[in-house]
N, CA, C and O atoms as CSV, one atom per row, in Angstrom:
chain,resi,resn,atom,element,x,y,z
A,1,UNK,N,N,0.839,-1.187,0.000
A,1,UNK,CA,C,0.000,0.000,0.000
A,1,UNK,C,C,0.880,1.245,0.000
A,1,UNK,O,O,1.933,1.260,0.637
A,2,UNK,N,N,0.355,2.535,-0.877
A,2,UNK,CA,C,1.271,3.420,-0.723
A,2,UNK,C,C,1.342,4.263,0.402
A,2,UNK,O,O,0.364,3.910,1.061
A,3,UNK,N,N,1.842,5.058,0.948
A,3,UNK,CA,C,2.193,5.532,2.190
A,3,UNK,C,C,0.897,6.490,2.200
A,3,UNK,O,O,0.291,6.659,1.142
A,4,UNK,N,N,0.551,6.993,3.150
A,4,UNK,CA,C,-0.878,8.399,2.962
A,4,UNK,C,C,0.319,9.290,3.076
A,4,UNK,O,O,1.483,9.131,3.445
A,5,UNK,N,N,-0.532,10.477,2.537
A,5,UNK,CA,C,-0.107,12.119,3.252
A,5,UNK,C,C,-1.320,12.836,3.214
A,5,UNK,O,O,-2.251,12.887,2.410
A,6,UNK,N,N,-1.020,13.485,4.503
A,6,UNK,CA,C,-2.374,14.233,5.400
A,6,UNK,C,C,-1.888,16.147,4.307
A,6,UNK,O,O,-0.872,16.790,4.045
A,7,UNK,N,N,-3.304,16.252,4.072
A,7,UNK,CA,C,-3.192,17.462,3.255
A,7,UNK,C,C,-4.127,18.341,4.125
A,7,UNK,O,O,-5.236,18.017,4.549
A,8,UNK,N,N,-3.587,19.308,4.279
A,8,UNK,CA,C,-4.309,20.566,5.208
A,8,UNK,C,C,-4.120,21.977,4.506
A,8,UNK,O,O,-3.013,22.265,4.049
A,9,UNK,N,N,-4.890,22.614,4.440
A,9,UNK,CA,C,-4.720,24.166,4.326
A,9,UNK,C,C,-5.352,25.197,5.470
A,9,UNK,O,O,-6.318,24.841,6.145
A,10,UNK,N,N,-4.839,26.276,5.607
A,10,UNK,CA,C,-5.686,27.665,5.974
A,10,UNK,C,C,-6.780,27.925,5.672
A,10,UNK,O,O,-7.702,28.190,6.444
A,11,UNK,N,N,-6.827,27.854,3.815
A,11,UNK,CA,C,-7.946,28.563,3.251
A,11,UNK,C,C,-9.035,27.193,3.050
A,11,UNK,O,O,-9.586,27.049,1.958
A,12,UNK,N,N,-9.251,26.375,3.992
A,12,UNK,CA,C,-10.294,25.519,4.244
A,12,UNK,C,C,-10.815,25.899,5.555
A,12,UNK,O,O,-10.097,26.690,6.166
A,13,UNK,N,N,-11.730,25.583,6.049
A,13,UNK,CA,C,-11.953,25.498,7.684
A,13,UNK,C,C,-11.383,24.107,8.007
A,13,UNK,O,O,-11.630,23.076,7.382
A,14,UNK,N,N,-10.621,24.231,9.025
A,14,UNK,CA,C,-10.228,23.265,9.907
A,14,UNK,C,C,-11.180,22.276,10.422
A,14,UNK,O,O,-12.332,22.619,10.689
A,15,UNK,N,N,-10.698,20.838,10.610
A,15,UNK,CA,C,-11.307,19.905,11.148
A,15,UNK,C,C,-11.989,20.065,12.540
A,15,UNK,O,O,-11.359,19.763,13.554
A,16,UNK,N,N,-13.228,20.520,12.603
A,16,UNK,CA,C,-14.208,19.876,13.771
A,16,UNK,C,C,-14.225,18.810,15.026
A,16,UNK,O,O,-14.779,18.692,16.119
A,17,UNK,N,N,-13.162,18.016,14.096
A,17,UNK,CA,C,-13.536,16.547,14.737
A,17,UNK,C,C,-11.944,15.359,14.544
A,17,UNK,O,O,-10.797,15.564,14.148
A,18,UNK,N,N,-12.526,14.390,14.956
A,18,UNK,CA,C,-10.684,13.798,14.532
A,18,UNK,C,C,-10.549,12.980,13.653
A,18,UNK,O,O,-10.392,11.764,13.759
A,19,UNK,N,N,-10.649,14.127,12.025
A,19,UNK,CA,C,-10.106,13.926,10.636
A,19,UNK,C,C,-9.420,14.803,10.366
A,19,UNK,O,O,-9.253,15.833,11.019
A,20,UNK,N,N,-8.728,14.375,8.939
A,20,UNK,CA,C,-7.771,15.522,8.400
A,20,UNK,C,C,-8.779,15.917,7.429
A,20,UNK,O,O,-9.836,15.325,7.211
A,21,UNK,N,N,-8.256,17.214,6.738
A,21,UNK,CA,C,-9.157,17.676,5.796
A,21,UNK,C,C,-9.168,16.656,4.695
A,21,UNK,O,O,-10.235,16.095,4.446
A,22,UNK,N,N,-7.867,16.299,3.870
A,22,UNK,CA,C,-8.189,15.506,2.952
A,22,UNK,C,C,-7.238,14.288,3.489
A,22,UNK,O,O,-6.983,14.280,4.693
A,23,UNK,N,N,-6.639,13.137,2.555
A,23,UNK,CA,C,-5.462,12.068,2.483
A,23,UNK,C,C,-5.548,11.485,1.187
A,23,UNK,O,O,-6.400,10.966,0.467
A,24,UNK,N,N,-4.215,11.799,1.165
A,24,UNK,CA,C,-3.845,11.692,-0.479
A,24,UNK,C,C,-3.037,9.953,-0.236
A,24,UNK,O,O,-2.202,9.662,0.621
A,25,UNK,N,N,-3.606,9.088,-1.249
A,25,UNK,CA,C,-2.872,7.795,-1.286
A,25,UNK,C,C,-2.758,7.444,-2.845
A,25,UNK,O,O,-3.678,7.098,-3.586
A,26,UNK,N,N,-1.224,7.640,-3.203
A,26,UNK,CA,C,-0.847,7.362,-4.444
A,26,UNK,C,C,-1.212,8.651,-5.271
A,26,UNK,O,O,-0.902,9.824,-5.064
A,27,UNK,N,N,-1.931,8.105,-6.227
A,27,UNK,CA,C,-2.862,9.480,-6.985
A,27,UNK,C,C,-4.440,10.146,-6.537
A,27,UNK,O,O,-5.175,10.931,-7.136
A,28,UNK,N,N,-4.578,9.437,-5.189
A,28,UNK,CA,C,-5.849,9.521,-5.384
A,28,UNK,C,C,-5.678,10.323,-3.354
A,28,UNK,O,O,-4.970,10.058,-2.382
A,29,UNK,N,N,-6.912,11.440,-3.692
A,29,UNK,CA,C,-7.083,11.914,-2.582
A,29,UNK,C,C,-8.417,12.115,-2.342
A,29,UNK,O,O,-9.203,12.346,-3.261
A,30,UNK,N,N,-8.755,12.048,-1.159
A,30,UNK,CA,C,-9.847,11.566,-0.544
A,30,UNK,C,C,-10.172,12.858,0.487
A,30,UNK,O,O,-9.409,13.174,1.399
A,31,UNK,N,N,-11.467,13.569,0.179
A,31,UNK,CA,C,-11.559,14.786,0.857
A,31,UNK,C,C,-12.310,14.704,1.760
A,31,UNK,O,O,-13.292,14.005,1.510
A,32,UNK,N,N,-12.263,15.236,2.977
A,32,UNK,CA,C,-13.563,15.247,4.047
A,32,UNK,C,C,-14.758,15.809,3.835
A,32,UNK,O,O,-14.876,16.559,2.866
A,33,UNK,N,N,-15.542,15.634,4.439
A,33,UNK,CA,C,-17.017,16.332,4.320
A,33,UNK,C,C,-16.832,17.896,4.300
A,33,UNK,O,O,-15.677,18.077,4.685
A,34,UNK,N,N,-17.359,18.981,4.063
A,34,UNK,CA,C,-17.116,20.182,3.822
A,34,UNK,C,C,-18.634,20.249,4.157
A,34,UNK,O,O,-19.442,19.392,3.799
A,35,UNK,N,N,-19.069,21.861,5.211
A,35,UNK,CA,C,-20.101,22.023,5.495
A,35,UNK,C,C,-19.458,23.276,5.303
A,35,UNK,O,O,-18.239,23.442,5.333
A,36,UNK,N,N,-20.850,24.698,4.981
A,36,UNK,CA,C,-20.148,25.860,4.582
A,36,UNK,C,C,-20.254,26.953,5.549
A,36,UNK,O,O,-21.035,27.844,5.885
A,37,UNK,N,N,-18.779,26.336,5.920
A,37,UNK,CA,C,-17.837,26.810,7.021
A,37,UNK,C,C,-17.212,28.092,6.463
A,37,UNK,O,O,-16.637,27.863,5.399
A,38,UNK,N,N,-17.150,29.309,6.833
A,38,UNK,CA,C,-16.012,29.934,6.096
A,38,UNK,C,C,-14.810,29.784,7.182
A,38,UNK,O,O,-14.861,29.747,8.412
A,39,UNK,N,N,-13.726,29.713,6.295
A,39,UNK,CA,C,-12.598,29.184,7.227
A,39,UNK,C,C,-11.857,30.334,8.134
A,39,UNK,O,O,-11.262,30.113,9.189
A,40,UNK,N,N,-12.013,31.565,7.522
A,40,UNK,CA,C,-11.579,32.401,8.418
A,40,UNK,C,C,-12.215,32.789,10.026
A,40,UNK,O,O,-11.522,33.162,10.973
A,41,UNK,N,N,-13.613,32.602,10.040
A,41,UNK,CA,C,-14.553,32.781,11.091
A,41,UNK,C,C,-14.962,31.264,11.723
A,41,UNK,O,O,-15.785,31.092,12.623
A,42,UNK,N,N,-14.421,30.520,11.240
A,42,UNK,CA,C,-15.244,29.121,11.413
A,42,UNK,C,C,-16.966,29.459,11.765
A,42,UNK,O,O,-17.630,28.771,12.540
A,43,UNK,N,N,-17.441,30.546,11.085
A,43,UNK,CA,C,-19.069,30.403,10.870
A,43,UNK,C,C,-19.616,30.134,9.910
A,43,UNK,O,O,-19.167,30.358,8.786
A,44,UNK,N,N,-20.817,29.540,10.184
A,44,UNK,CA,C,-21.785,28.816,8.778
A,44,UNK,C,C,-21.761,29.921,7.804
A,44,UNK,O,O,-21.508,31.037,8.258
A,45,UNK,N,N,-22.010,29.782,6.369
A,45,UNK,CA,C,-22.811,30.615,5.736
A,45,UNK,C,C,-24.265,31.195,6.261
A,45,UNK,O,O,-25.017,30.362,6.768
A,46,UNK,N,N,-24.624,32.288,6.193
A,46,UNK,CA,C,-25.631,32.611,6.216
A,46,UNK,C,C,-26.522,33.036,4.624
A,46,UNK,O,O,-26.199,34.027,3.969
A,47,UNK,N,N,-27.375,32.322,4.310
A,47,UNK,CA,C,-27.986,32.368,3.088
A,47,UNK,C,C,-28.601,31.029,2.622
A,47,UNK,O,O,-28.362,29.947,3.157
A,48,UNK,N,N,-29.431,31.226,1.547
A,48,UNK,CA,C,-30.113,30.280,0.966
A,48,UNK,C,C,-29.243,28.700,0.517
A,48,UNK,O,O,-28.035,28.933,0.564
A,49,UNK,N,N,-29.423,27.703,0.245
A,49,UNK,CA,C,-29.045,27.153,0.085
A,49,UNK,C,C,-27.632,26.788,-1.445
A,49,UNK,O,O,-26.683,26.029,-1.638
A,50,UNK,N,N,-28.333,27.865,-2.137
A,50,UNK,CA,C,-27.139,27.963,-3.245
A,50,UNK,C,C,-26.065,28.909,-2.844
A,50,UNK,O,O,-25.100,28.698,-3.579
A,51,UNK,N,N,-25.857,29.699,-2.140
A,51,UNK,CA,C,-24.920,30.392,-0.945
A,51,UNK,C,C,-24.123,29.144,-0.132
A,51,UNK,O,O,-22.960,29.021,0.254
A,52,UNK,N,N,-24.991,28.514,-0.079
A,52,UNK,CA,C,-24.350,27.378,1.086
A,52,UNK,C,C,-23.542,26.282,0.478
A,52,UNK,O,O,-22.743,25.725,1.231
A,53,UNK,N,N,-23.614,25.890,-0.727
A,53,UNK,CA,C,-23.448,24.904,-1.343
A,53,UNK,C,C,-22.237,25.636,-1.909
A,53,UNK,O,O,-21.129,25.100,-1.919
A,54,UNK,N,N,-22.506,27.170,-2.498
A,54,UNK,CA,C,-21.361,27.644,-2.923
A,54,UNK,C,C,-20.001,27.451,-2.043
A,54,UNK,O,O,-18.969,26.901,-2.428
A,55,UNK,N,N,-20.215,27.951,-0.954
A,55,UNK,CA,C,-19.050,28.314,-0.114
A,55,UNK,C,C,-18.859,26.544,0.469
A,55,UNK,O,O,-18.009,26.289,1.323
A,56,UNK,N,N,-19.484,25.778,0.060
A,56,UNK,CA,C,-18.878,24.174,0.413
A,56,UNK,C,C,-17.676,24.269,-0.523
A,56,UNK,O,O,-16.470,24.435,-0.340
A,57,UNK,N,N,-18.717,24.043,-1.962
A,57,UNK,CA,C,-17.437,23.928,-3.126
A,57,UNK,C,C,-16.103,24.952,-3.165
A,57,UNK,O,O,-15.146,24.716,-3.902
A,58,UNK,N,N,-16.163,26.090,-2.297
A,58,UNK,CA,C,-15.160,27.026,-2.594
A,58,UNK,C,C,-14.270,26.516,-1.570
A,58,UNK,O,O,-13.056,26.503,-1.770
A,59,UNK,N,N,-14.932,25.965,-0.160
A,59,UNK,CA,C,-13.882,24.833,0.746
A,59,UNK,C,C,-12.931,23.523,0.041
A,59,UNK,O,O,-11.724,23.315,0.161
A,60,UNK,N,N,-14.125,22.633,-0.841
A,60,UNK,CA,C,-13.213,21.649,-1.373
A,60,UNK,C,C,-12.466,22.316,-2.366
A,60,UNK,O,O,-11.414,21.707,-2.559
A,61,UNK,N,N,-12.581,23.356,-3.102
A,61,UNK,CA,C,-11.440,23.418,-3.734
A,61,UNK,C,C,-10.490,24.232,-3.515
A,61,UNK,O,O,-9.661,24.716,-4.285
A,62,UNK,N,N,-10.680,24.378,-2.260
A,62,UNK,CA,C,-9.305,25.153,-1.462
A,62,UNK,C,C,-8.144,23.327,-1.026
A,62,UNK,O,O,-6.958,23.044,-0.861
A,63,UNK,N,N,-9.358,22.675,-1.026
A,63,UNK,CA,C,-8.489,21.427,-0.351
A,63,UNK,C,C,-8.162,20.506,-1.365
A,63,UNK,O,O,-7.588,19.476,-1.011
A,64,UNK,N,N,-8.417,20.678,-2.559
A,64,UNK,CA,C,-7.741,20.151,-3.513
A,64,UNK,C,C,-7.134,20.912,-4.303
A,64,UNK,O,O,-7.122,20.252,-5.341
A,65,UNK,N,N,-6.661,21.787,-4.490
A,65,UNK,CA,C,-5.575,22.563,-4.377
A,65,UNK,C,C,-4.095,21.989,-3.868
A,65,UNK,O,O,-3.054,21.606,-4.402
A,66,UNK,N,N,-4.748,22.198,-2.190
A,66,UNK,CA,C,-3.709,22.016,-1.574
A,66,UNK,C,C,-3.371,20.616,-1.668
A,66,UNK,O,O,-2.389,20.264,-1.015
A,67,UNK,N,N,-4.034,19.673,-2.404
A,67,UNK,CA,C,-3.143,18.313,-2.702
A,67,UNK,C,C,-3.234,18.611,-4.385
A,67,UNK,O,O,-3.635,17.824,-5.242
A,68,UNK,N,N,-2.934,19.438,-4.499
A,68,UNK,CA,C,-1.903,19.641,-6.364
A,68,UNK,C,C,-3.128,19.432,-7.371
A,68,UNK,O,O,-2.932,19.022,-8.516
A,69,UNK,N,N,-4.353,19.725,-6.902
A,69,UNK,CA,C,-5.691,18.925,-7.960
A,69,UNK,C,C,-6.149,20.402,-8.278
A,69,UNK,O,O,-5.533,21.468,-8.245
A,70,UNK,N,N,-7.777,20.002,-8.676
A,70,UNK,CA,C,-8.776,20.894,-8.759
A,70,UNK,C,C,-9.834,19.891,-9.107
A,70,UNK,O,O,-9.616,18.761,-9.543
A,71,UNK,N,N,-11.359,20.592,-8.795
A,71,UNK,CA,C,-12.412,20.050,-8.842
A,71,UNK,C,C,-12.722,18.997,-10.254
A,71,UNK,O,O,-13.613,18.150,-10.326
A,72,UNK,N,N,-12.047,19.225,-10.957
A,72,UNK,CA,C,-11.711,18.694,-12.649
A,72,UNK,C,C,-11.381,17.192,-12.039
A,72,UNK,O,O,-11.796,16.188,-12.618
A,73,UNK,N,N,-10.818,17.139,-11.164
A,73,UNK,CA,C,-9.816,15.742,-11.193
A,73,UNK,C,C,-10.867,14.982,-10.144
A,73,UNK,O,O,-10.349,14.026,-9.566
A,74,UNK,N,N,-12.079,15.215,-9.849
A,74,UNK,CA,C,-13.093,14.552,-9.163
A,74,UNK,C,C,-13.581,13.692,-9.958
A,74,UNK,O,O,-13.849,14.004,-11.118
A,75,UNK,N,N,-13.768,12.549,-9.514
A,75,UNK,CA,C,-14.241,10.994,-9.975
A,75,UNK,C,C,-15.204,10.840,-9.059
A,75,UNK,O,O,-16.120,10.262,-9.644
A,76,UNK,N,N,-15.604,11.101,-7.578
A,76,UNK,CA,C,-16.637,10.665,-6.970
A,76,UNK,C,C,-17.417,11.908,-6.302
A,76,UNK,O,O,-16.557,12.782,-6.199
A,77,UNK,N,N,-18.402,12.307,-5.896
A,77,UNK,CA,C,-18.597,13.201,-5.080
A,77,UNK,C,C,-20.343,12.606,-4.212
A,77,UNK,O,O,-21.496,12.426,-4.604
A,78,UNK,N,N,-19.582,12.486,-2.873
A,78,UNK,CA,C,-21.138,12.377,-1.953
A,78,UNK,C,C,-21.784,13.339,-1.711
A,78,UNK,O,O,-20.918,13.759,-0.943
A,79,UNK,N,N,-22.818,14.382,-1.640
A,79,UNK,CA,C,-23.859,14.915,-1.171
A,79,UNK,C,C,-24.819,14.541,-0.062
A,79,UNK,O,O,-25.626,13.699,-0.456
A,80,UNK,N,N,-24.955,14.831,0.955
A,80,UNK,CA,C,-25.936,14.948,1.972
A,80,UNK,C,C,-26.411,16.426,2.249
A,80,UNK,O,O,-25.803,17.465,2.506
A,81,UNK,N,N,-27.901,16.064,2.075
A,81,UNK,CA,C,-28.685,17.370,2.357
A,81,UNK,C,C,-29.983,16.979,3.376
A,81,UNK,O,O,-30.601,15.928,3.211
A,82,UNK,N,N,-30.299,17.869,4.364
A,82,UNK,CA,C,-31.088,17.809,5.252
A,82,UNK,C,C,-32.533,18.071,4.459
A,82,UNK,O,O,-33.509,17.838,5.172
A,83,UNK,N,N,-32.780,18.440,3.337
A,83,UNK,CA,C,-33.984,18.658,2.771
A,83,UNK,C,C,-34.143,18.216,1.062
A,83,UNK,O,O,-34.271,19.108,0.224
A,84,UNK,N,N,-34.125,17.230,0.795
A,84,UNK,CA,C,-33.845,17.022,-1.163
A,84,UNK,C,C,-35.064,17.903,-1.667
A,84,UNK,O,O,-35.527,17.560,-2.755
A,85,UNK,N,N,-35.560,18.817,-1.134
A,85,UNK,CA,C,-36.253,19.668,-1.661
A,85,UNK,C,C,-35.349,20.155,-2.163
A,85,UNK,O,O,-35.711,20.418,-3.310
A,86,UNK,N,N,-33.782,20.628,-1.942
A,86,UNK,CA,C,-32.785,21.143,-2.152
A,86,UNK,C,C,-32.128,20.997,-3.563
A,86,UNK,O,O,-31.275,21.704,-4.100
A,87,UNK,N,N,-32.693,20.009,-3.955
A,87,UNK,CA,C,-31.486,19.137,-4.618
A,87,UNK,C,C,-31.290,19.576,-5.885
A,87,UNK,O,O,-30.333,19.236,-6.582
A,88,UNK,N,N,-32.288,20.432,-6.264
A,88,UNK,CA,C,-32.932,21.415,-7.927
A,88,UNK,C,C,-31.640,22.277,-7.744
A,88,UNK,O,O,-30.698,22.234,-8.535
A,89,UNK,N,N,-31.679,22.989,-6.736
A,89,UNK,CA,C,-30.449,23.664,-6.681
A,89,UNK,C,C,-29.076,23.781,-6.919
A,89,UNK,O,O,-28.425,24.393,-7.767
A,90,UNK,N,N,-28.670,22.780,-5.624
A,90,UNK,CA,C,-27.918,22.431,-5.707
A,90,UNK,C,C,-26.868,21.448,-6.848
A,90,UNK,O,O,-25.649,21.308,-6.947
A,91,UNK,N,N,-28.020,20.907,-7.576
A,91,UNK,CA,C,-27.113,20.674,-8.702
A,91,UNK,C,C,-27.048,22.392,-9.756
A,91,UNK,O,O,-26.139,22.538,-10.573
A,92,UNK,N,N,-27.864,23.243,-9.596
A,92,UNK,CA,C,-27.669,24.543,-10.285
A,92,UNK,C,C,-26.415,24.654,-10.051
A,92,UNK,O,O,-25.755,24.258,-11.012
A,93,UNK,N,N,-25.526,25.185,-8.805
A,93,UNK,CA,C,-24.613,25.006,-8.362
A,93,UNK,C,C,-23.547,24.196,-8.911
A,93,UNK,O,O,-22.703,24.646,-9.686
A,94,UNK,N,N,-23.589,22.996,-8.503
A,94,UNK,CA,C,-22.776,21.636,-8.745
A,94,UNK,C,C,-22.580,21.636,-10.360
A,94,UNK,O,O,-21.625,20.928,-10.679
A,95,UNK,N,N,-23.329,22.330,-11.610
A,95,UNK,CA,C,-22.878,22.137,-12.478
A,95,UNK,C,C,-22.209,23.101,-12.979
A,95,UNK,O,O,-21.730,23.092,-14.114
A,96,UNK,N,N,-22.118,24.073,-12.116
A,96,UNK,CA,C,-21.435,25.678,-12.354
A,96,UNK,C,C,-19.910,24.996,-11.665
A,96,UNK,O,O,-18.978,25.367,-12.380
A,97,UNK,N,N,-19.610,24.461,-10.953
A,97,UNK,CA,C,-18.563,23.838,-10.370
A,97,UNK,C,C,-17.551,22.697,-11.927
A,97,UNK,O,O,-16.474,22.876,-12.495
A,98,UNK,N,N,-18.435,21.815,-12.034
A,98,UNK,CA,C,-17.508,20.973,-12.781
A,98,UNK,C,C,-17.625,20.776,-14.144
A,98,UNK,O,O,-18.506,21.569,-14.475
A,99,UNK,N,N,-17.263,20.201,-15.099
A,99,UNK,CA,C,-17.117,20.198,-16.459
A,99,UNK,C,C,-17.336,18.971,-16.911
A,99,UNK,O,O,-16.820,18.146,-16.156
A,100,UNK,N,N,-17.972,18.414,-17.974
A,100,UNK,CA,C,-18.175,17.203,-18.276
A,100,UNK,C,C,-16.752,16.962,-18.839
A,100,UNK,O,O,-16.007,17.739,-19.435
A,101,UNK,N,N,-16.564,15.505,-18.438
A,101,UNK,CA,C,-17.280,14.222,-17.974
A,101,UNK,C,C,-17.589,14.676,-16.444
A,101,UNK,O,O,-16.762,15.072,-15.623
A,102,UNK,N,N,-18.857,14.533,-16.288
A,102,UNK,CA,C,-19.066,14.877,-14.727
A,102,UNK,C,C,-18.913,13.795,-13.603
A,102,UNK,O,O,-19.376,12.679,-13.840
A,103,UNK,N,N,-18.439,13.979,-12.668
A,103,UNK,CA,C,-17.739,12.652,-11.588
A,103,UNK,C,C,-19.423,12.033,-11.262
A,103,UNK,O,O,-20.544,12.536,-11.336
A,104,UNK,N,N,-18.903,10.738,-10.888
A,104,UNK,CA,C,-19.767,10.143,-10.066
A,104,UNK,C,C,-20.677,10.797,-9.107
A,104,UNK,O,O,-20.343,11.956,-8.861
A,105,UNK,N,N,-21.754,10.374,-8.484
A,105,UNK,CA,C,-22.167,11.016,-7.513
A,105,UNK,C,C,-23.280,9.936,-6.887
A,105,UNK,O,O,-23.772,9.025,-7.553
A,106,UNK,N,N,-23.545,10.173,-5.667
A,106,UNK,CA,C,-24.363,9.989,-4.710
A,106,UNK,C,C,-25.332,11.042,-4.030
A,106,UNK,O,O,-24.860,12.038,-3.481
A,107,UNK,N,N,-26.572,10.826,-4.074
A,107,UNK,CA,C,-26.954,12.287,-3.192
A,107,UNK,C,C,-28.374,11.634,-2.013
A,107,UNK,O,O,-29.315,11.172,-2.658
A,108,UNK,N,N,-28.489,11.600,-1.017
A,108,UNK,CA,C,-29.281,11.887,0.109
A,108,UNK,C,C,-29.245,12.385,1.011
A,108,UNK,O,O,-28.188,12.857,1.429
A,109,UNK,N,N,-30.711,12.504,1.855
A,109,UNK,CA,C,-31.605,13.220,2.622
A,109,UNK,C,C,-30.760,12.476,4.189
A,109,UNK,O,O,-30.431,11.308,4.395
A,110,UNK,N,N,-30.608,13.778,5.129
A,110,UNK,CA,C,-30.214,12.812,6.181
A,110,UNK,C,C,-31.175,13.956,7.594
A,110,UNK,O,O,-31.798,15.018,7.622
A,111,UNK,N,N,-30.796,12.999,8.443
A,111,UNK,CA,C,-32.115,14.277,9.513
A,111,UNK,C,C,-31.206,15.232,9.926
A,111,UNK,O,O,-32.000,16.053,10.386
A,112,UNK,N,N,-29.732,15.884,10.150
A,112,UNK,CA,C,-28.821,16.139,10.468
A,112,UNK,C,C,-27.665,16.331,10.045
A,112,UNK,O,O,-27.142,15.385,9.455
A,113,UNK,N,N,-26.697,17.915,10.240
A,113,UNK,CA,C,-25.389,17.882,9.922
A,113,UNK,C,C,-24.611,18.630,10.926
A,113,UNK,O,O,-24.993,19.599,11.581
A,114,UNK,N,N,-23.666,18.146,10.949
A,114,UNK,CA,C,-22.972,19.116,12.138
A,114,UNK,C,C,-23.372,20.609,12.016
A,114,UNK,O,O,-23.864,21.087,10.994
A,115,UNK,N,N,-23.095,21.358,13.246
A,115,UNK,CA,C,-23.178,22.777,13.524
A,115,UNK,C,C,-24.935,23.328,12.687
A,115,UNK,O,O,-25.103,24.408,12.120
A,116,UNK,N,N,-25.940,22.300,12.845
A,116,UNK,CA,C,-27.037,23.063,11.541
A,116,UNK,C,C,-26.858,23.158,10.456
A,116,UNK,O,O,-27.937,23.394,9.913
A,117,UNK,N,N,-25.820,23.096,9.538
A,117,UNK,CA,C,-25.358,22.669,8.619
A,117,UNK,C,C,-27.155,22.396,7.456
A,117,UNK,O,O,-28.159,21.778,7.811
A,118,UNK,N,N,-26.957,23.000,6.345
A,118,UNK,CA,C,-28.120,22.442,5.625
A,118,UNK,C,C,-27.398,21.480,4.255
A,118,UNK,O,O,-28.050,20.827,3.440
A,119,UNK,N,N,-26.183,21.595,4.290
A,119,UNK,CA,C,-25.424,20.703,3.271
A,119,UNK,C,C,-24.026,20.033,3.123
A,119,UNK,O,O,-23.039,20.766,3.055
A,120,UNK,N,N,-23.912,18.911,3.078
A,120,UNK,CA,C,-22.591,18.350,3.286
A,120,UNK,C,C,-21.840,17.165,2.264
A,120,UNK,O,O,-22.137,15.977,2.138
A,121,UNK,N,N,-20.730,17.979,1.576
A,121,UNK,CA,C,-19.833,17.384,0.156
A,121,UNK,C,C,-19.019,17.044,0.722
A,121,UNK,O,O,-18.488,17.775,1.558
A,122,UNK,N,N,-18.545,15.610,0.445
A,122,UNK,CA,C,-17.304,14.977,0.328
A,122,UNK,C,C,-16.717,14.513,-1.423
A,122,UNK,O,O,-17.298,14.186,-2.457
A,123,UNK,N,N,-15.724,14.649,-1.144
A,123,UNK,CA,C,-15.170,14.385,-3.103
A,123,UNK,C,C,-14.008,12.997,-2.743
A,123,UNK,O,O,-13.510,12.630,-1.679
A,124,UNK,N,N,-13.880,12.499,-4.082
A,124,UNK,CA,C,-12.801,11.766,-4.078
A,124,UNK,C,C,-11.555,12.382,-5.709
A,124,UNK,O,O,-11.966,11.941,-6.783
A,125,UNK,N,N,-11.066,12.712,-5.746
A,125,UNK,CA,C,-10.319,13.243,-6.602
A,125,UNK,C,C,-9.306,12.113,-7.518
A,125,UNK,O,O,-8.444,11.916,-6.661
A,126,UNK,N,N,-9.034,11.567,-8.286
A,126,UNK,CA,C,-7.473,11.082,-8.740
A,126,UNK,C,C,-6.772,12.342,-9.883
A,126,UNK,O,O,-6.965,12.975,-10.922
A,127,UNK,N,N,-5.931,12.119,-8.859
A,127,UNK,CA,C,-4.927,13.248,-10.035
A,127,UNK,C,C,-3.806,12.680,-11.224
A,127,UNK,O,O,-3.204,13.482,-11.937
C-alpha cells in the first residue's frame, strides 16, 4: 500500500472533529465532508441554500488545491442534504462547479449535519 499524506490548508476550515481535511494515497485523494464553514470565522454561511453549497465547493477546492488537484480531477462526489427539496439547486450550483465528464455522484436526505449545517460534500479526486 502506498504511504498516505495528510493534506491541510488555511484557506479551508479546519477539522471539527478527529479527521484531516483531505489524504492523499498514491494518486488519489480523498476529501472530508465540507459544510459551509467559512474558514476564516469558522461560521456557517448565512444564506439560501445555493450560498451554502457555494461556499462548500469554494472549501473543497481550497483542499484540492492544496493536494496539487482541482475540482476537474473529481471521480466521486457524496452529497448529503437535510432537505432534497434542495437538490434542484444544488445541482444549479454543482454544475457551475464541474465540467463534463461529470464525476460520479451519490446524493441523500439525512435528519442532520454538524453545527445546523443544511449541506454536506465529500469528493474523491485522482490526479
Amino acid at each position: 500500500m502506498s504511504e498516505k499524506e495528510i493534506i491541510a490548508t488555511d484557506k479551508a476550515p479546519h477539522a471539527i472533529g478527529p479527521y484531516s481535511q483531505a489524504v492523499k494515497v498514491g494518486n488519489t485523494v480523498y476529501l472530508s465532508g465540507q459544510i459551509p464553514l467559512i474558514a476564516e470565522t469558522m461560521e456557517l454561511v448565512i444564506g439560501d441554500i445555493k450560498a451554502q453549497t457555494a461556499q462548500v465547493f469554494n472549501n473543497l477546492s481550497a483542499v484540492a488545491s492544496a493536494a496539487g488537484g482541482t475540482m476537474n480531477d473529481a471521480v466521486k462526489v457524496n452529497i448529503s442534504l437535510t432537505d432534497l427539496n434542495d437538490f434542484a439547486a444544488v445541482n444549479e450550483v454543482m454544475s457551475s462547479v464541474f465540467q463534463q465528464p461529470f464525476p460520479a455522484r451519490a446524493c441523500v436526505q439525512v435528519a442532520a449535519l454538524p453545527k445546523g449545517a443544511d449541506v454536506e460534500i465529500e469528493v474523491i479526486l485522482v490526479l
